[in-house]
Backbone as ProteinMPNN parsed JSONL, in Angstrom:
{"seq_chain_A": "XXXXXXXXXXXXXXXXXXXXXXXXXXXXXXXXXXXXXXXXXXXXXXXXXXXXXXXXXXXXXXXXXXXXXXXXXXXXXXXXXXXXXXXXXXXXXXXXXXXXXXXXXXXXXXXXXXXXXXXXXXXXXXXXXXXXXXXXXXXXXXXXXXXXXXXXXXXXXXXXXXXXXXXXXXXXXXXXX", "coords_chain_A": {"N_chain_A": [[129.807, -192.785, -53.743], [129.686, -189.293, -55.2], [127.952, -187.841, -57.659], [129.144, -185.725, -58.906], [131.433, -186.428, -57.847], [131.957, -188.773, -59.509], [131.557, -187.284, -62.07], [134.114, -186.341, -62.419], [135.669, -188.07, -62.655], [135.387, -189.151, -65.522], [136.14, -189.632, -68.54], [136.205, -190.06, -71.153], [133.042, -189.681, -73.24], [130.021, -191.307, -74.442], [127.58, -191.265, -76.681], [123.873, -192.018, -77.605], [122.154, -191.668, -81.207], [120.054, -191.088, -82.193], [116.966, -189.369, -80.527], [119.074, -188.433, -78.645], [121.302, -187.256, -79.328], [119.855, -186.026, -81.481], [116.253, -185.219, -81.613], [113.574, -187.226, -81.333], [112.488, -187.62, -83.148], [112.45, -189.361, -86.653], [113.266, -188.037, -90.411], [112.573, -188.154, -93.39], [113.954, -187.923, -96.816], [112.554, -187.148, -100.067], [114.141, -188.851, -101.407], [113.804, -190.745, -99.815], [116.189, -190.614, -98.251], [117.749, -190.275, -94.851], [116.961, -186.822, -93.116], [118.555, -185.119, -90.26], [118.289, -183.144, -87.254], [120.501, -181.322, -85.871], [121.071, -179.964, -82.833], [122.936, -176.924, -82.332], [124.2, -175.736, -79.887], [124.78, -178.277, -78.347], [126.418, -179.719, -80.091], [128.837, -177.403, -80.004], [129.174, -177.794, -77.226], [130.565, -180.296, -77.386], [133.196, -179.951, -78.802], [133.879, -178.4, -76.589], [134.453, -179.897, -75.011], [136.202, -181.86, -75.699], [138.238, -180.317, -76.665], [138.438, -178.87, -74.365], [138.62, -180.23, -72.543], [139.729, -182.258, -73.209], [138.429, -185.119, -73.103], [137.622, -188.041, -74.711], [135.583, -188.964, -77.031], [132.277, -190.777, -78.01], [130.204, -192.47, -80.184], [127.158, -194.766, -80.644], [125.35, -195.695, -82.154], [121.983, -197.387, -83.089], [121.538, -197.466, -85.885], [122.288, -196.84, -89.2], [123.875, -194.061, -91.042], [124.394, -191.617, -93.116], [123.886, -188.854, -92.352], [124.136, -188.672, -90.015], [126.618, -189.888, -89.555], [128.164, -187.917, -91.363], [127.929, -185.218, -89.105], [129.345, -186.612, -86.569], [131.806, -186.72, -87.625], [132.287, -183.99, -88.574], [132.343, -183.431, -85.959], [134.633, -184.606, -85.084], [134.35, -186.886, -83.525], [135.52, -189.765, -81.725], [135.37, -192.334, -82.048], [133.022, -194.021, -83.646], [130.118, -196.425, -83.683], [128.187, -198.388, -85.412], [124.939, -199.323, -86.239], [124.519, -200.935, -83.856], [122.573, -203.048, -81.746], [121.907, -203.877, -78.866], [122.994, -202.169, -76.78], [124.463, -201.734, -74.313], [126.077, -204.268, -74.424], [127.524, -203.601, -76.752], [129.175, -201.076, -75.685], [130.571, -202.017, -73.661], [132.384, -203.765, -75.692], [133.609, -201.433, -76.87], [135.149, -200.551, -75.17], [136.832, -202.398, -74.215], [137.999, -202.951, -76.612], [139.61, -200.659, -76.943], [140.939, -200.202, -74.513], [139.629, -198.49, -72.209], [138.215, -198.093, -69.354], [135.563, -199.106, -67.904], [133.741, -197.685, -65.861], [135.091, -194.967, -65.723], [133.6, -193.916, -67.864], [131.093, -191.606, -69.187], [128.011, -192.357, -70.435], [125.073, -191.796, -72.514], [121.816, -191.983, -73.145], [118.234, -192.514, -74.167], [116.438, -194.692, -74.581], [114.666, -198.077, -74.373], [116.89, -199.973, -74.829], [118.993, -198.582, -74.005], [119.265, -199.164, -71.656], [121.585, -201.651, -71.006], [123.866, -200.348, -71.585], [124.043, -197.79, -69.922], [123.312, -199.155, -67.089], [126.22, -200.313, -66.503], [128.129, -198.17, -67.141], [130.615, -195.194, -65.909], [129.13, -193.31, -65.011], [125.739, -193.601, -65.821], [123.223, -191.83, -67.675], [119.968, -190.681, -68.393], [117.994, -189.11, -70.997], [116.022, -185.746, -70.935], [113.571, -186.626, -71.651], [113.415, -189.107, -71.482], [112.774, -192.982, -72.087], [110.581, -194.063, -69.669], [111.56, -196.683, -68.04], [114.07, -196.273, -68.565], [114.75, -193.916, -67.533], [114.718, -195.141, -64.614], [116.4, -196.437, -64.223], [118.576, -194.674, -64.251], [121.003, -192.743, -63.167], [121.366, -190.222, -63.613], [119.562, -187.562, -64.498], [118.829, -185.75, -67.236], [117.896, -182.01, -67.447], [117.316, -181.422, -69.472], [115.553, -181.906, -72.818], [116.209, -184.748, -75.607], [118.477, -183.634, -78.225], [117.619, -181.238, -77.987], [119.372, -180.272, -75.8], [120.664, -181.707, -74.119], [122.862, -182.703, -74.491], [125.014, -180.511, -74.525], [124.623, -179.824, -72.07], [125.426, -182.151, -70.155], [127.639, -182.234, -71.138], [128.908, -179.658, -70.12], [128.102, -179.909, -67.302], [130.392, -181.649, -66.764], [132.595, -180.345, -67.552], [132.635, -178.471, -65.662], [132.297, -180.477, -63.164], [134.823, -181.15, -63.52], [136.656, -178.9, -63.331], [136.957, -176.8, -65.308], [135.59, -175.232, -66.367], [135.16, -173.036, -65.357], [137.568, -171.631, -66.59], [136.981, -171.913, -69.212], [134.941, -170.339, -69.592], [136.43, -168.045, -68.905], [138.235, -167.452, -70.51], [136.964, -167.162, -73.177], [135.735, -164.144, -72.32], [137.651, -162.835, -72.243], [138.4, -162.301, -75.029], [139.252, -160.734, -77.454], [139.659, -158.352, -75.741]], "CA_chain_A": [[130.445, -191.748, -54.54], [128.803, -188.973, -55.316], [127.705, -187.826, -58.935], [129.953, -184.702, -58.838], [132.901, -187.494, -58.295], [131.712, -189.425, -60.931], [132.011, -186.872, -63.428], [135.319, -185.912, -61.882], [136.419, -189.297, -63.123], [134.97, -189.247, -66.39], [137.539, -189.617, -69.612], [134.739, -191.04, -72.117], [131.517, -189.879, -73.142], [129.711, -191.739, -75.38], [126.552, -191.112, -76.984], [123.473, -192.637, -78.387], [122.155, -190.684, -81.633], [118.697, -190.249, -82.464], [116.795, -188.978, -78.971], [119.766, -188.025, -77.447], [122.336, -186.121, -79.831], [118.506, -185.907, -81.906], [115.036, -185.15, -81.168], [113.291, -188.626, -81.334], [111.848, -188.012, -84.41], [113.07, -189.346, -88.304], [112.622, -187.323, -91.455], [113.061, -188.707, -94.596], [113.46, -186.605, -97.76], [111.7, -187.751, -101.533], [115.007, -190.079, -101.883], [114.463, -191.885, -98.823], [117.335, -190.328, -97.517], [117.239, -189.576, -93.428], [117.475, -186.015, -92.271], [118.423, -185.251, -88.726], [118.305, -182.09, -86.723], [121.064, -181.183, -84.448], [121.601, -178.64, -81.565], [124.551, -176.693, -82.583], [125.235, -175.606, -78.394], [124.837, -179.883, -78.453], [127.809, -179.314, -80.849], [129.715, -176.554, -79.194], [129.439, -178.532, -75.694], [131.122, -181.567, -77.961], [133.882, -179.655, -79.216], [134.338, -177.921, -75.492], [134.698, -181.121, -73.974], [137.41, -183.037, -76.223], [139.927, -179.291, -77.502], [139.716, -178.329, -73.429], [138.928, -181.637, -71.285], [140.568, -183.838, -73.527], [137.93, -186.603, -73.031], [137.262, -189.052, -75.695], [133.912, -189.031, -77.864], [132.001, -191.776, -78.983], [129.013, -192.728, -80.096], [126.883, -196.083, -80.091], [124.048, -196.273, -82.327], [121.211, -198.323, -83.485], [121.121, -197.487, -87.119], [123.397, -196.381, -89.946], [122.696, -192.827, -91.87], [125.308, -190.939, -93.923], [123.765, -187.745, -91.927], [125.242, -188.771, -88.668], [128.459, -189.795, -89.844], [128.465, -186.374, -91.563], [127.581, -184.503, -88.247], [130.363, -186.707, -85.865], [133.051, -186.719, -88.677], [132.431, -182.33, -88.068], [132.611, -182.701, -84.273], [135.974, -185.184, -84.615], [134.557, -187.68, -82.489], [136.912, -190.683, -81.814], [134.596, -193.505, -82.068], [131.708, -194.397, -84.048], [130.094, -197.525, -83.69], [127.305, -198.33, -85.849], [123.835, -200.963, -86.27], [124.06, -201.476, -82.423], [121.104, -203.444, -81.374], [122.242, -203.228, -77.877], [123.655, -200.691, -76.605], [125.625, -202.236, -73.333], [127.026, -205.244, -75.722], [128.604, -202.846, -78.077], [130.111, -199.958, -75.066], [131.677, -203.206, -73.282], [133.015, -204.247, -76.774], [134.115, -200.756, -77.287], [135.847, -200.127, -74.164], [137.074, -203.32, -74.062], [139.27, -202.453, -78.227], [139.93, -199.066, -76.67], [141.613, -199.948, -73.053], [138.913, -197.373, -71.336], [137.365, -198.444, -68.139], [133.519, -198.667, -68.001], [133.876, -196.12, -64.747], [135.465, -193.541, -66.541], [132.588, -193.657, -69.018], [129.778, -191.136, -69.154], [127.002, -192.582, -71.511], [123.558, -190.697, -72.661], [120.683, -192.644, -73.845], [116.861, -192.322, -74.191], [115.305, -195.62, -74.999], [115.382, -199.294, -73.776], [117.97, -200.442, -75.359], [120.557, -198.056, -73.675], [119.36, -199.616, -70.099], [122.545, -201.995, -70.744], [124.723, -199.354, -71.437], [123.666, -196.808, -68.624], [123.594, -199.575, -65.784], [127.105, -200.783, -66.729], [128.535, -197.024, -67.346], [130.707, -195.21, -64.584], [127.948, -192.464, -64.936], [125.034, -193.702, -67.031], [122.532, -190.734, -67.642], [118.836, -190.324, -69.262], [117.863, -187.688, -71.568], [114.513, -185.925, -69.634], [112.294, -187.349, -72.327], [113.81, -190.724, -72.355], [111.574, -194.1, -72.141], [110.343, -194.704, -68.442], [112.552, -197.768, -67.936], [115.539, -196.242, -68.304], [114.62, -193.231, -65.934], [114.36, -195.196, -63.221], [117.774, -197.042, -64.228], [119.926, -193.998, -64.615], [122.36, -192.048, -62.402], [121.653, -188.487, -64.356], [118.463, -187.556, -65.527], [118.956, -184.322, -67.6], [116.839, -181.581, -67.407], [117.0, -181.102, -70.982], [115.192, -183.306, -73.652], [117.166, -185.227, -76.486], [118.391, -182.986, -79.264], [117.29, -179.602, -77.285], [120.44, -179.765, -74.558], [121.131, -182.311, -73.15], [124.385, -183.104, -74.593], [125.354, -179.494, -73.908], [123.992, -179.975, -70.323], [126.073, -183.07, -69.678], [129.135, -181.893, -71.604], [128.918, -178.801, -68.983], [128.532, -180.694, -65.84], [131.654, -182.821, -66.611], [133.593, -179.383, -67.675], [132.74, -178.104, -64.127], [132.989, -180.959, -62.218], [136.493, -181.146, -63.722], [137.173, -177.882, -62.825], [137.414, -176.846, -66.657], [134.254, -174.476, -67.172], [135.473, -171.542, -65.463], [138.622, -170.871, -67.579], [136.666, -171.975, -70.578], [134.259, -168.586, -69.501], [137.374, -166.513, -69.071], [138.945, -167.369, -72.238], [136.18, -166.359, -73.936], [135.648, -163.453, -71.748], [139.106, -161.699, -72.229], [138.452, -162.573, -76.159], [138.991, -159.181, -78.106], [140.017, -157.266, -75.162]], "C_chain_A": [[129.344, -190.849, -55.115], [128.646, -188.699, -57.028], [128.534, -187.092, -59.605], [131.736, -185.576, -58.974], [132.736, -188.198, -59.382], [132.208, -188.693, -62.046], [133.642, -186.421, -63.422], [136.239, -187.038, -63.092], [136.403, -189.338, -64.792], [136.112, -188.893, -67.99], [136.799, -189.592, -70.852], [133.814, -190.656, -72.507], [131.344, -189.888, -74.404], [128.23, -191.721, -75.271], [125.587, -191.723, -78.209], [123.036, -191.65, -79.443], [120.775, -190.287, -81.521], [117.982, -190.53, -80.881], [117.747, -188.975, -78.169], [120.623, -186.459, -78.396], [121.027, -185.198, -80.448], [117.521, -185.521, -81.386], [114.797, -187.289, -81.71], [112.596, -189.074, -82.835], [112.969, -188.157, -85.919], [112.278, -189.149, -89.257], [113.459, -187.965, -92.17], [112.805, -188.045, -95.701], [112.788, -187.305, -99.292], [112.442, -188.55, -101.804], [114.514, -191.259, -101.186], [115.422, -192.468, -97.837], [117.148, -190.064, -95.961], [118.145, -188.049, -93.346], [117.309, -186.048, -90.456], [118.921, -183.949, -88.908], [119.039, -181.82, -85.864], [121.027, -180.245, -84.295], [123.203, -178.376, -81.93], [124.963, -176.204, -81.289], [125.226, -177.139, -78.104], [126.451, -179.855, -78.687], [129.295, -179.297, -80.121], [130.219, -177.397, -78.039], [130.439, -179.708, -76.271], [132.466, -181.058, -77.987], [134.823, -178.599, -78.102], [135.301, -178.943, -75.01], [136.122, -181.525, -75.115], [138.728, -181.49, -76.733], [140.047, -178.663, -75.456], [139.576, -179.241, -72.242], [139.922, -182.543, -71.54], [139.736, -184.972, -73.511], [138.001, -186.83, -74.687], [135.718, -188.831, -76.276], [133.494, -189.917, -78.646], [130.464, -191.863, -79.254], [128.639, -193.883, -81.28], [125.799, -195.457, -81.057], [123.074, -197.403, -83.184], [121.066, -198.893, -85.277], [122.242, -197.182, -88.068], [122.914, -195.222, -90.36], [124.14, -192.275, -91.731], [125.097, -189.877, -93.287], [124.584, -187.441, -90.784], [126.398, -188.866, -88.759], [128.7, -188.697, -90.35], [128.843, -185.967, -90.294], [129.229, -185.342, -87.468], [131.816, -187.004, -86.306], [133.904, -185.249, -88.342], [133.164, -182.736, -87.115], [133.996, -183.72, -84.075], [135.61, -186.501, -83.702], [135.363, -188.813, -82.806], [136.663, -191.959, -82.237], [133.503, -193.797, -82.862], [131.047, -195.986, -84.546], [128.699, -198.108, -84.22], [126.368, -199.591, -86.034], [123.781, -201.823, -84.963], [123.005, -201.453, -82.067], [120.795, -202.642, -79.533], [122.819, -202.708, -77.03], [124.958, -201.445, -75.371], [126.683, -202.995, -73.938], [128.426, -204.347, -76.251], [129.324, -201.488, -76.79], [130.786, -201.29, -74.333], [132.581, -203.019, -74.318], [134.199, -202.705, -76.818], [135.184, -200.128, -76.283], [136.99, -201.408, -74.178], [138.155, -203.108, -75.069], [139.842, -201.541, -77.818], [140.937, -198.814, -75.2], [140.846, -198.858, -72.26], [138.345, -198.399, -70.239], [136.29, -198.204, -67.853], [133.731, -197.518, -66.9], [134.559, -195.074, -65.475], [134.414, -193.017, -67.634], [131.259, -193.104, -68.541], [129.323, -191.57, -70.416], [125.724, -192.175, -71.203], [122.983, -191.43, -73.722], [119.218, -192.139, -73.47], [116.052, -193.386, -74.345], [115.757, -197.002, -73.96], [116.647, -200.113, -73.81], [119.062, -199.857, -75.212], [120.354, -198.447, -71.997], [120.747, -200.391, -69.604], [123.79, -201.296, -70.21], [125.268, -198.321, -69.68], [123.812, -197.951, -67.1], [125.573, -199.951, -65.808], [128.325, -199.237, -66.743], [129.465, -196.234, -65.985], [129.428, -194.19, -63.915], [127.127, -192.323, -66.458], [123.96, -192.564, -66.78], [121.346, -190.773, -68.645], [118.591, -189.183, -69.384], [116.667, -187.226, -70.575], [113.338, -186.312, -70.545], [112.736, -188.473, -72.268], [112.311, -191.658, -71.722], [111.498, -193.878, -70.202], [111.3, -195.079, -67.006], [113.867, -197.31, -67.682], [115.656, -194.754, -67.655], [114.715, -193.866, -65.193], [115.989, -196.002, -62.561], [118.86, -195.915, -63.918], [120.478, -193.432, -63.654], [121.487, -190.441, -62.118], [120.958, -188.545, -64.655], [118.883, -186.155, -66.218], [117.533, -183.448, -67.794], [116.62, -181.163, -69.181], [116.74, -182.181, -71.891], [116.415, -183.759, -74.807], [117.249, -184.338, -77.582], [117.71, -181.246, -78.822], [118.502, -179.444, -76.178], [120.869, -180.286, -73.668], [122.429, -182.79, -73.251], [124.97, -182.392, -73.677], [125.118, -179.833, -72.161], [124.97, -180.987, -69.904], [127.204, -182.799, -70.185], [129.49, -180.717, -70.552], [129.217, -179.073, -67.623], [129.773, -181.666, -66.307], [132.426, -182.09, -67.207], [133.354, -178.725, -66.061], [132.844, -178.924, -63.31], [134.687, -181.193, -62.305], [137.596, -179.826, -63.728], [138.02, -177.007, -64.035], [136.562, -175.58, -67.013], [134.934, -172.649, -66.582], [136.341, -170.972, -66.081], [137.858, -170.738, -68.72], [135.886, -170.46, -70.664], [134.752, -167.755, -69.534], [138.082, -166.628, -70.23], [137.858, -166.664, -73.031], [135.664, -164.835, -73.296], [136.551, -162.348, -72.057], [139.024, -162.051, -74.059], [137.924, -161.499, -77.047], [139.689, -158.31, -77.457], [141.125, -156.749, -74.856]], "O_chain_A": [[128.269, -191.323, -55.483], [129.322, -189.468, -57.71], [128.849, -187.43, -60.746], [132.699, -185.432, -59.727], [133.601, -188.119, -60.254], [133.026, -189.131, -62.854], [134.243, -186.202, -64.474], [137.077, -186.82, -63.967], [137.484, -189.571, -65.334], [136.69, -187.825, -68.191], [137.158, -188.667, -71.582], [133.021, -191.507, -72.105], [131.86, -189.208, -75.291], [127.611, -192.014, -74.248], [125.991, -191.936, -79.352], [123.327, -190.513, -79.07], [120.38, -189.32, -80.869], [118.25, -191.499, -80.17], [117.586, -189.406, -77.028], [120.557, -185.245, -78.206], [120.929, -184.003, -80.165], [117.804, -185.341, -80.202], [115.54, -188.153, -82.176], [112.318, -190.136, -83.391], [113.909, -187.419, -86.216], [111.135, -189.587, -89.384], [114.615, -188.311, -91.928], [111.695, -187.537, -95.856], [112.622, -188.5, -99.046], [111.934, -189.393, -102.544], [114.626, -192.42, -101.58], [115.62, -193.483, -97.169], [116.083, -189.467, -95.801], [119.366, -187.921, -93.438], [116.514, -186.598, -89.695], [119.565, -183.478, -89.846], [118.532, -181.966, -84.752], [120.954, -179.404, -85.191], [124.205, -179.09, -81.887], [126.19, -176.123, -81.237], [126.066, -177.246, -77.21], [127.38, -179.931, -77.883], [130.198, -180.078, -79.821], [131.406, -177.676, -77.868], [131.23, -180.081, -75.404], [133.177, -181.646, -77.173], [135.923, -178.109, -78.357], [136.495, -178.873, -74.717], [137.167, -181.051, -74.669], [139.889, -181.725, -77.07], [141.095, -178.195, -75.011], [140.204, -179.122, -71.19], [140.642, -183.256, -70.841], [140.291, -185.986, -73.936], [138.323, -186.051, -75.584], [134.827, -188.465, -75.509], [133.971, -190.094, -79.767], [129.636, -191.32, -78.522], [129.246, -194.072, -82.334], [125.293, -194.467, -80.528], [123.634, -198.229, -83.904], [120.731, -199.965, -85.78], [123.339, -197.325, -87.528], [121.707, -195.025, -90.222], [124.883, -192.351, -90.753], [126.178, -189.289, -93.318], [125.358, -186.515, -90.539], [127.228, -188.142, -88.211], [129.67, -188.183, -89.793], [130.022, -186.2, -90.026], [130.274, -184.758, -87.753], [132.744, -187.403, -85.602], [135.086, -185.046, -88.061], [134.387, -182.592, -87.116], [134.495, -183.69, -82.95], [136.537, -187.125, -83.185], [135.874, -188.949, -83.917], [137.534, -192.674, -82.733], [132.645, -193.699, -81.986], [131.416, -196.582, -85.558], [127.941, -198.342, -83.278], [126.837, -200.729, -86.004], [123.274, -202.938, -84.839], [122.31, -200.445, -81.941], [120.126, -201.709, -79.088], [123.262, -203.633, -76.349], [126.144, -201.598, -75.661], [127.859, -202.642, -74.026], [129.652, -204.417, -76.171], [130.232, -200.891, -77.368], [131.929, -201.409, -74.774], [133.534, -202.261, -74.137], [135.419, -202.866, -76.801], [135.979, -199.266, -76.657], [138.162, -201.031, -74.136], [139.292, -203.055, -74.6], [140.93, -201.419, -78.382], [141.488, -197.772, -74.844], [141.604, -198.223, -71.526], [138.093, -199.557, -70.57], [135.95, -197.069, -67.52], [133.889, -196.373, -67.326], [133.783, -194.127, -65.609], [134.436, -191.897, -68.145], [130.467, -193.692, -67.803], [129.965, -191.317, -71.435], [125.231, -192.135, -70.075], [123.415, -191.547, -74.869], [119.073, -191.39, -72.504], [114.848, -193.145, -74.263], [116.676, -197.078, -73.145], [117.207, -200.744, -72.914], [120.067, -200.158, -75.856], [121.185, -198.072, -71.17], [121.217, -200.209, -68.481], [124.455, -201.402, -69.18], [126.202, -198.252, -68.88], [124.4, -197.514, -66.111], [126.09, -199.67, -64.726], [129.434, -199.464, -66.26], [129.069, -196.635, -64.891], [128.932, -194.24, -62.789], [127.334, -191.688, -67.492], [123.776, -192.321, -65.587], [121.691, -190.903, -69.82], [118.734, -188.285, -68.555], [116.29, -187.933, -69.64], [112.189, -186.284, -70.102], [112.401, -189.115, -73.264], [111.282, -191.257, -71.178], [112.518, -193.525, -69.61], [111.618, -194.572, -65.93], [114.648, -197.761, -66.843], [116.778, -194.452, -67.247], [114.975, -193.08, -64.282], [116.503, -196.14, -61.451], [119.925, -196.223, -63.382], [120.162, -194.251, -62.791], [121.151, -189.818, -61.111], [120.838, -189.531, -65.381], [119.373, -185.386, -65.39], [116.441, -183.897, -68.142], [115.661, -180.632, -69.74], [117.415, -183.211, -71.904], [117.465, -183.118, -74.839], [116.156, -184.1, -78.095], [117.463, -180.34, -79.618], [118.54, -178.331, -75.652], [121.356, -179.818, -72.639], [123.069, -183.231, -72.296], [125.386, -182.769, -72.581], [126.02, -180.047, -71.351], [125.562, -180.499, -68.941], [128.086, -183.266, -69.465], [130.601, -180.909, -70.059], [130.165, -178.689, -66.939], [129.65, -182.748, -65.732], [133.33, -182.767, -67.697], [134.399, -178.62, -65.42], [133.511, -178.523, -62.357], [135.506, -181.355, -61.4], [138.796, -179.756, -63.996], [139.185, -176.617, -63.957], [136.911, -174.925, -67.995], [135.073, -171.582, -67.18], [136.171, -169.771, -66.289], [137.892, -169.67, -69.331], [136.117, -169.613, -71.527], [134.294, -166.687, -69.941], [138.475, -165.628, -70.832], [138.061, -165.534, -73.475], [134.99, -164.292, -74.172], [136.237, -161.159, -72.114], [140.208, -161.984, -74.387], [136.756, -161.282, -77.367], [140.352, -157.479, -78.078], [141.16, -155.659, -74.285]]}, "name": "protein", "num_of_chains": 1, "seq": "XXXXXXXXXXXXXXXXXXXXXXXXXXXXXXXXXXXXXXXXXXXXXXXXXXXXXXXXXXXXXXXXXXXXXXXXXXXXXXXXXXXXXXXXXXXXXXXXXXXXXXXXXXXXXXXXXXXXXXXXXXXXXXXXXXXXXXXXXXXXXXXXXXXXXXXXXXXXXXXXXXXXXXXXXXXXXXXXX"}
């Protein structure tokens, strides 16, 4: 099957946060508090995908932080699954509460600890900075790093392989006129 079918299939996509939705780096402010930096076409691509695909949105990560739950509270996502060590464990688990089918699931990671995830996935995908390891595991490499476009980038390819992206261009196109 090719990759193009894959995303065809795709109902699901779930994401890890920091180096993927993130850059890889954490800022902490004089509290101790974490800031994080998102890509608002990251965003946009989020909020494409689930008001004109309809998929599902989740996301899997390692840590807790009041910033993130801010940020995927905004974008509506459906899922949030938090203090996952590792990453495959907890998208089983979550597919598993949810009735989704690992094949229907696009997941986007960057580190080791989403190698579970991504082999298990129906299309698992590395950011283009991710670790090594889980390049050599993935499906999808994106040409865009974590937190610069790769959401967007993978929320795109799985509005065009679903045959979704060109209306979404003419809606906005005929918008005013």
């Amino acid at each position: 099957m090719t990759l193009d079918e894959k995303l065809k299939r795709v109902r699901v996509l779930v994401l890890d946060c920091d180096g993927v939705m993130t850059g890889a780096e954490l800022i902490y402010d004089q509290h101790g508090d974490d800031q994080h930096v998102f890509n608002a076409r990251d965003g946009h691509g989020i909020v494409l995908l689930r008001k004109v695909g309809g998929l599902k949105v989740a996301l899997i990560t390692g840590r807790k932080s009041t910033s993130v739950v801010k940020r995927v509270t905004e974008l509506r996502f459906d899922h949030i699954v938090e203090m996952a060590w590792k990453k495959g464990s907890a998208l089983r688990a979550l597919c598993s509460e949810n009735g989704y089918d690992l094949a229907d699931v696009c997941y986007v990671g960057d580190d080791i600890n989403d190698i579970g995830a991504v082999r298990i996935a129906g299309v698992g995908v590395a950011v283009a900075d991710a670790a090594p390891e889980l390049v050599e595991r993935a499906a999808w490499v994106t040409k865009h790093a974590g937190g610069k476009g790769a959401v967007r980038e993978v929320c795109e390819a799985i509005l065009q392989a679903q045959g979704k992206w060109t209306q979404i261009l003419a809606d906005f196109e005929s918008d005013g006129a």
